[in-house]
C-alpha positions in Angstrom: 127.2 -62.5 39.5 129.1 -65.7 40.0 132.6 -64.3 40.6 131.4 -62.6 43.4 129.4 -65.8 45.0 132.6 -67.1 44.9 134.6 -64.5 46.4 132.5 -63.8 49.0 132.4 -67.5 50.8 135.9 -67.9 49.9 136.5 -64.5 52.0 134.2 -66.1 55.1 135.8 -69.6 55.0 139.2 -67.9 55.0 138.2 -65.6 57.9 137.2 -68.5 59.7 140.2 -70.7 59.2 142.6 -68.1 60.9 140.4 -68.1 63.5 140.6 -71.5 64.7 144.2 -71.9 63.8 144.4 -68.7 66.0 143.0 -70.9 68.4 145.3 -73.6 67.6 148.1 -71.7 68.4 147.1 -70.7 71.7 146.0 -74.0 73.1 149.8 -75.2 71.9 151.0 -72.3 73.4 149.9 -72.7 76.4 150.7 -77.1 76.3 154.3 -76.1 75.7 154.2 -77.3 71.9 156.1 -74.1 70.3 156.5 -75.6 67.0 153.0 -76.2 66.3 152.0 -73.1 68.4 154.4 -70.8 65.9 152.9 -73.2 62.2 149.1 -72.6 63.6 150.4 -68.4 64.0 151.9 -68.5 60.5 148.9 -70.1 59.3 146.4 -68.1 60.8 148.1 -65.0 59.7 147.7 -66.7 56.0 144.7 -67.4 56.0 143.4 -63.9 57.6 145.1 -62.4 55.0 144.0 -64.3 51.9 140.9 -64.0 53.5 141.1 -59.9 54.0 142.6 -59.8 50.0 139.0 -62.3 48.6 136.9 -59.8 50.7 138.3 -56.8 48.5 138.2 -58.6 45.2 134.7 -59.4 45.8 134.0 -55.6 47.1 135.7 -54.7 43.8 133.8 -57.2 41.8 130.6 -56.0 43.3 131.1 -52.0 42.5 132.6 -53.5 38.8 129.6 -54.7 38.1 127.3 -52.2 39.7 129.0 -49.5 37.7 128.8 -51.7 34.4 125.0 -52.1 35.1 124.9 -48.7 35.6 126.6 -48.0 32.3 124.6 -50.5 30.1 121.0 -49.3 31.6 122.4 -45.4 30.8 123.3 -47.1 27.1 119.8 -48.7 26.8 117.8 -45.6 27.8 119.8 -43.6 25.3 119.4 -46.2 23.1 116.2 -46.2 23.6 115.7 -42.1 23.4 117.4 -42.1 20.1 114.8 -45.3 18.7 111.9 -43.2 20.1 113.4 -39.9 18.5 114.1 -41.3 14.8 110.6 -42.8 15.0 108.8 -39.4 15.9 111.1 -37.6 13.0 109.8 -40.5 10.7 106.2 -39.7 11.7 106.7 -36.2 11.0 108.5 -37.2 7.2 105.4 -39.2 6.5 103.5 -36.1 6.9 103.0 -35.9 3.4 101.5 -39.3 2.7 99.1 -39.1 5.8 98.6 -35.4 5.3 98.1 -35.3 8.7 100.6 -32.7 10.1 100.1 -30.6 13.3 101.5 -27.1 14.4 104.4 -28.4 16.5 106.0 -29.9 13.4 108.0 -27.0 12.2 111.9 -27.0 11.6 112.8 -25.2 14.6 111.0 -28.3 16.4 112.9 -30.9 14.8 116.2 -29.2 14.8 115.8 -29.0 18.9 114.3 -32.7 18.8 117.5 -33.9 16.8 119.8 -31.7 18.9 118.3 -33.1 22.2 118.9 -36.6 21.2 121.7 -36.1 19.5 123.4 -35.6 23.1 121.6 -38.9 24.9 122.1 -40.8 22.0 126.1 -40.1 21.9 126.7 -38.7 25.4 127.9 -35.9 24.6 128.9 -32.6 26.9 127.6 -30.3 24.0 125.2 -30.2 20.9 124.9 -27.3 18.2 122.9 -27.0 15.4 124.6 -24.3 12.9 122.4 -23.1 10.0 124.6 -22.4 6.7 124.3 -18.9 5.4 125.4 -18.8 1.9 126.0 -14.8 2.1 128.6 -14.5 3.0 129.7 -18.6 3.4 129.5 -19.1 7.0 127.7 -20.9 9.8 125.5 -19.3 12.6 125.2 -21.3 16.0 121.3 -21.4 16.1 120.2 -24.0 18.9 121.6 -27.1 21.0 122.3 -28.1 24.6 124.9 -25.8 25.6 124.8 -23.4 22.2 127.2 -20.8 21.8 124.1 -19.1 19.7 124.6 -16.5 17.5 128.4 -17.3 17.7 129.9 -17.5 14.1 131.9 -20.0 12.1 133.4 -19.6 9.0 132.9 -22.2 6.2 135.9 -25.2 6.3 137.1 -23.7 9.6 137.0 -25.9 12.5 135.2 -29.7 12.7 131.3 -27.8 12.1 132.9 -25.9 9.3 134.8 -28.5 7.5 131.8 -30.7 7.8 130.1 -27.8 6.0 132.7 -27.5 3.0 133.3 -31.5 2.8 129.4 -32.2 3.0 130.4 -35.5 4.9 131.4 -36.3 8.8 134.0 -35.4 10.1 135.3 -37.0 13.7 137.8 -35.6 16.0 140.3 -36.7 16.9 140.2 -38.7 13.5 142.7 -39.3 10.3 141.9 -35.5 9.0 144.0 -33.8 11.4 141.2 -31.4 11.7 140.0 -30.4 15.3 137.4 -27.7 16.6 138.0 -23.8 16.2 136.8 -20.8 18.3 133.6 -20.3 18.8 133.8 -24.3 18.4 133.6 -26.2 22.2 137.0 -27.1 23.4 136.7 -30.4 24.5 139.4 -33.4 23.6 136.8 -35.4 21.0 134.0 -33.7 19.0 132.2 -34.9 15.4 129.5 -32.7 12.9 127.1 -34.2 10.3 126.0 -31.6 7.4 122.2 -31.2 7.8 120.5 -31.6 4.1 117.2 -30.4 3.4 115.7 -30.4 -0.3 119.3 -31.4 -1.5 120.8 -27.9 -0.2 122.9 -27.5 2.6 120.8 -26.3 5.5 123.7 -26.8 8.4 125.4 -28.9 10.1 125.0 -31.0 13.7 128.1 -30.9 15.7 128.6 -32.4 19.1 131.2 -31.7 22.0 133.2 -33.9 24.1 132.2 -37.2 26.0 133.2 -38.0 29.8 135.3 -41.1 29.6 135.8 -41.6 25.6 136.4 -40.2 22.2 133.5 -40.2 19.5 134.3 -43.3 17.3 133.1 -44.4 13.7 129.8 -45.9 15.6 128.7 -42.8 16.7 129.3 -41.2 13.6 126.8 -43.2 12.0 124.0 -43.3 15.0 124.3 -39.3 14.1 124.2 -39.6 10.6 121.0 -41.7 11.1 119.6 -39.2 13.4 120.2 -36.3 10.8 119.8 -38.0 7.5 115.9 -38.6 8.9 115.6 -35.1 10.6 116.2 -34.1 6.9 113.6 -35.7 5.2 111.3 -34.7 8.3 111.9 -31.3 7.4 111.5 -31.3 3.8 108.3 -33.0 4.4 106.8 -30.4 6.6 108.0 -27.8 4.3 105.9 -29.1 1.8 103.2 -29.7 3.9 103.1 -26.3 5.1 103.9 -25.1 1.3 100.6 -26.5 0.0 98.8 -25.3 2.9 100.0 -21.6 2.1 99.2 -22.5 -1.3 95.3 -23.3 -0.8 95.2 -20.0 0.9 97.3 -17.7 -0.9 97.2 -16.5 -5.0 100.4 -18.0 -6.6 101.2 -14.8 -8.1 100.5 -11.7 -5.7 100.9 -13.8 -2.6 97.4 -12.1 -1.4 94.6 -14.0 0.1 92.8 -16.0 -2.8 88.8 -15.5 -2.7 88.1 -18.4 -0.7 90.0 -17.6 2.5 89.0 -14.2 2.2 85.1 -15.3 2.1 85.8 -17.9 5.2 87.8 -14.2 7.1 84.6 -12.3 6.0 82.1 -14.9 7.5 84.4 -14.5 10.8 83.7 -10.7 10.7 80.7 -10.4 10.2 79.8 -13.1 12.9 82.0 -11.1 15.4 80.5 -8.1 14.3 76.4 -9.2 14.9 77.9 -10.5 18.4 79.1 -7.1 19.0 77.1 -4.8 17.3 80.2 -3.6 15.1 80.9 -2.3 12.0 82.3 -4.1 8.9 83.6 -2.5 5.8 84.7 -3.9 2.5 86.2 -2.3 -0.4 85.8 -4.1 -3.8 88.6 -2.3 -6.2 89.0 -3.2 -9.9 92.2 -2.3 -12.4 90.8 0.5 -15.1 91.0 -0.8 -18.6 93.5 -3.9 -17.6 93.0 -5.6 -21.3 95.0 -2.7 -22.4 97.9 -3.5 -20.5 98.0 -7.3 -21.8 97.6 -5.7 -25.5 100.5 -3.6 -25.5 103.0 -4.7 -27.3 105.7 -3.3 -24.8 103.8 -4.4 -22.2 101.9 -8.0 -22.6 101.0 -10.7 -20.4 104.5 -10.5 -18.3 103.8 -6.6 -18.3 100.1 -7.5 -17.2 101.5 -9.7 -14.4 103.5 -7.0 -12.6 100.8 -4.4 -12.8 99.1 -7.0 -10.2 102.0 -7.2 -8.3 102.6 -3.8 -7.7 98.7 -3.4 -6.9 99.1 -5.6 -4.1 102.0 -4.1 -2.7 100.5 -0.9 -2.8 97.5 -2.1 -1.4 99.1 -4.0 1.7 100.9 -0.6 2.5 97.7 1.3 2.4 95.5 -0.9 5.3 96.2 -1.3 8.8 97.6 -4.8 10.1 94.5 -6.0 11.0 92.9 -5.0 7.6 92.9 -8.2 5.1 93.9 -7.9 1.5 92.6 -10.2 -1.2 92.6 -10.8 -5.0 89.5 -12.0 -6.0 90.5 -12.9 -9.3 91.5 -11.4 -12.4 92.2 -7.9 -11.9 90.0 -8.0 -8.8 90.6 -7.7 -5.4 88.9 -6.8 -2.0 89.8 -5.1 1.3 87.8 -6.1 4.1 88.0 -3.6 7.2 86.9 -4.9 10.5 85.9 -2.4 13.0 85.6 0.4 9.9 81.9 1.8 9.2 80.9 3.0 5.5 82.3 6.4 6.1 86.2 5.2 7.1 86.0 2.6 4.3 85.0 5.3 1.9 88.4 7.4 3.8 90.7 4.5 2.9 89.2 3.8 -0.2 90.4 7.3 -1.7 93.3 6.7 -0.4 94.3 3.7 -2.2 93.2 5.6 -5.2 95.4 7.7 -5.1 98.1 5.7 -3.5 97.6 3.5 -7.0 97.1 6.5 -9.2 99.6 8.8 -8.3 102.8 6.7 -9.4 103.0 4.9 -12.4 104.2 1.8 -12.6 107.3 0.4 -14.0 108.5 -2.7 -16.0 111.2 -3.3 -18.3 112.8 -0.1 -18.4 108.8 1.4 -19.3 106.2 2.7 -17.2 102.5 4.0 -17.2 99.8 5.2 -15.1 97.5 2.6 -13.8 94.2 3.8 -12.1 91.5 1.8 -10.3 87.9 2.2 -9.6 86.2 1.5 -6.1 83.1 0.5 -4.5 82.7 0.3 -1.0 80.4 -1.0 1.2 79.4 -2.0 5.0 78.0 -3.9 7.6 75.4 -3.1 7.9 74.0 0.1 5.6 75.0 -2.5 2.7 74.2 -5.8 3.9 74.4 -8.5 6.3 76.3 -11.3 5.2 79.3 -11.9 2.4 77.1 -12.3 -0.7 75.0 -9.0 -0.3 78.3 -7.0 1.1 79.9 -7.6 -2.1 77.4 -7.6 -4.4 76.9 -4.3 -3.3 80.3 -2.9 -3.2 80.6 -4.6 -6.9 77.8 -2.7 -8.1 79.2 0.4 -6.6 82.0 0.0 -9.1 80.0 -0.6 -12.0 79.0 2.8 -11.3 82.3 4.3 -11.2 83.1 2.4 -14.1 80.5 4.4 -15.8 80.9 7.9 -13.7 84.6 7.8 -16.0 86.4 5.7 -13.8 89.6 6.2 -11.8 86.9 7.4 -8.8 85.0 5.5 -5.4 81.2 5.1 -5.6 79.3 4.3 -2.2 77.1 1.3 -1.9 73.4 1.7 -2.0 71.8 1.0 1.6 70.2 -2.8 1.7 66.9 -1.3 2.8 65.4 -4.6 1.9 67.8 -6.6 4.2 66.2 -8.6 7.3 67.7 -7.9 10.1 70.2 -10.8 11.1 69.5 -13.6 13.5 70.5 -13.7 16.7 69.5 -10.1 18.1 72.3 -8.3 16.4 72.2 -5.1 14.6 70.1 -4.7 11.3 69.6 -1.6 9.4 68.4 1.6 11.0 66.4 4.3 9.8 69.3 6.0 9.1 71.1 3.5 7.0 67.9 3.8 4.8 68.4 7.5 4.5 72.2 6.7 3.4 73.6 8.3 6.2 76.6 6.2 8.2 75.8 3.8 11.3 77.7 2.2 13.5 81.1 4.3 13.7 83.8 1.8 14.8 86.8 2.7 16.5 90.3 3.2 13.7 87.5 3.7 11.3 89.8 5.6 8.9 93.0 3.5 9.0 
């Protein structure tokens, strides 16, 4: 620093010219030479103190600039932090192009990413993120450095709320006149940034206070910055994990579609060879279905929340680790791990009946709706998905002809090998018809 290279020998030279005049004036003292022993006093005294005052400005030059290094590496690292966070919140908005996203990129990870560097990045004391809840118009403290959560702000109340009902930035102290409200921070600056996501209002970032300054137009827009891309991450992920639910799911009942169910079943049935375990699938079909589309008061629409209402009652029936699947059409399949041919033929009545019993209701109309069921098992029916429900769907082609609304039993795969590996194939009594294997929760 060259103000203090200066100082500093200025301070020394200055010492050591009140030292010799020091000298100076002792030497006239003693030769009997008052005047000049009294000038070389004065101007030793001078010069010590001049000397004394360029020590201190260079001591206060030195701390100075110590503390301004100080503050400009602590500006540069939260520089830095927020550069590094809007990158990683524009790798997660790119997740869509890439498709290429991972587990940890969900919302509440991006909202504690944004709220984290939202306080390095501005300095401040406190960060909350409140989410908007329409009903009834308000804001809920969700997350954030120092997070009042669950505390509650109502909509245009305060500098989160009023961000919230202006949908733009709002700084305090700032020309608005607005400052922060109970459960707000008190703290003498504060600033919010509504938080966007698929064009609706999701919430709104809000920071608290900062130890030597107010919040100014700058850090307005570093937040802004931060928040506008922590949006588009977060509708990018929602997509992202929409499609995913989407190649799993069936758009309409929100069951498993066939192919993850087939995938579960392979998993099952591995697990249950490993462990010499049971396996039970139910393969249920809607009793005369066309009719429903036909009627007039009913059609397609009418059709659609028959389906609905069979899944429903179908997801109440089974236990939570029981899956539920439509297979297509009016099809669908339960598949029971740990639950031999005799508890799947238990729980298969009792969907029957729990599908029979009430009718069903749309438009202001209702009607009975029955099913018929085949079940099957690991492994008096078969060994792997195809045979397991080929078996169970020949089991309803037999109710279907018994008069349906009724269960029919598989016929034992007496012909099945038994599976690789050393597991369990099919006993003696499997070929008799009998049950094998009795799992534990067989009936659920």
């Amino acid at each position: 620093m060259p103000a203090s290279r200066f100082t500093t020998p200025l301070a020394l030279a200055l010492g050591v010219s009140a030292a010799l005049l020091a000298v100076v004036a002792v030497v006239a003292g003693q030769s009997g030479s008052t005047g000049l022993a009294a000038l070389a006093s004065v101007g030793a005294m001078v010069a010590a103190g001049c000397g004394w005052m360029a020590l201190a400005a260079a001591r206060r030059l030195v701390d100075r600039y110590a503390a301004l290094e100080g503050a400009a590496a602590e500006h540069e690292s939260s520089r830095r932090a927020f550069r590094e966070a809007v990158a990683r919140l524009g790798a997660v908005a790119r997740l869509r192009e890439t498709g290429s996203g991972r587990q940890e990129h969900d919302r509440d990870s991006i909202l504690a990413l944004v709220t984290e560097t939202a306080q390095q990045a501005v300095g401040a004391d406190r960060v909350v993120f409140y989410e908007f809840v329409p009903a009834p118009d308000r804001l809920v403290a969700r997350t954030g450095p120092g997070a009042p959560v669950g505390a509650v702000l109502q909509r245009g109340e305060g500098v989160a709320g009023t961000s919230a009902a202006t949908r733009v930035g709002v700084v305090y102290p700032g020309e608005t006149g607005v400052q922060p409200a109970p459960p707000e921070p008190e703290r003498p600056t504060a600033m919010a940034v509504p938080f966007f996501s698929r064009g609706d209002l999701l919430g709104v970032v809000a920071v608290y206070g900062h130890p030597s300054r107010t919040f100014g137009l700058d850090d307005l827009s570093a937040l802004e910055t931060l928040v506008n891309q922590a949006g588009t991450a977060v509708d990018n992920v929602s997509l992202h994990q929409e499609a995913q639910r989407l190649s799993i799911t069936d758009g309409l009942t929100g069951l498993w579609n066939r192919r993850q169910l087939e995938l579960r079943c392979r998993e099952e049935l591995d697990r249950a060879v490993r462990f010499n375990r049971p396996v039970g699938l139910v393969f249920i079909d809607v009793d005369k279905f066309k009719s429903v589309n036909d009627d007039p008061e009913w059609l397609h629409p009418g059709g659609d929340a028959v389906l609905v209402e069979m899944a429903k009652r179908l997801s109440a029936s089974v236990r939570e680790i029981d899956v539920v699947a439509r297979w297509g059409g009016e099809e669908f399949v339960l598949l029971l791990p740990e639950t031999d041919l005799g508890g799947s033929m238990v729980l298969a009545e009792k969907v029957r009946a729990a599908v029979g019993d009430i009718p069903v209701t749309h438009a202001g109309k209702s009607r009975t709706v029955t099913i018929s069921a085949g079940v099957a098992a690991y492994p008096h029916s078969g060994t792997n998905v195809r045979t397991l429900v080929n078996a169970a769907s020949e089991a309803v082609h037999r109710a279907k002809q018994e008069g349906r609304n009724r269960v029919e039993q598989a016929e034992p795969n007496i012909r099945q090998a038994p599976p690789p590996g050393g597991g369990a194939g099919v006993s003696s009594e499997a070929r008799d018809g009998s049950n094998t294997g009795a799992g534990e929760g067989g009936t659920p």
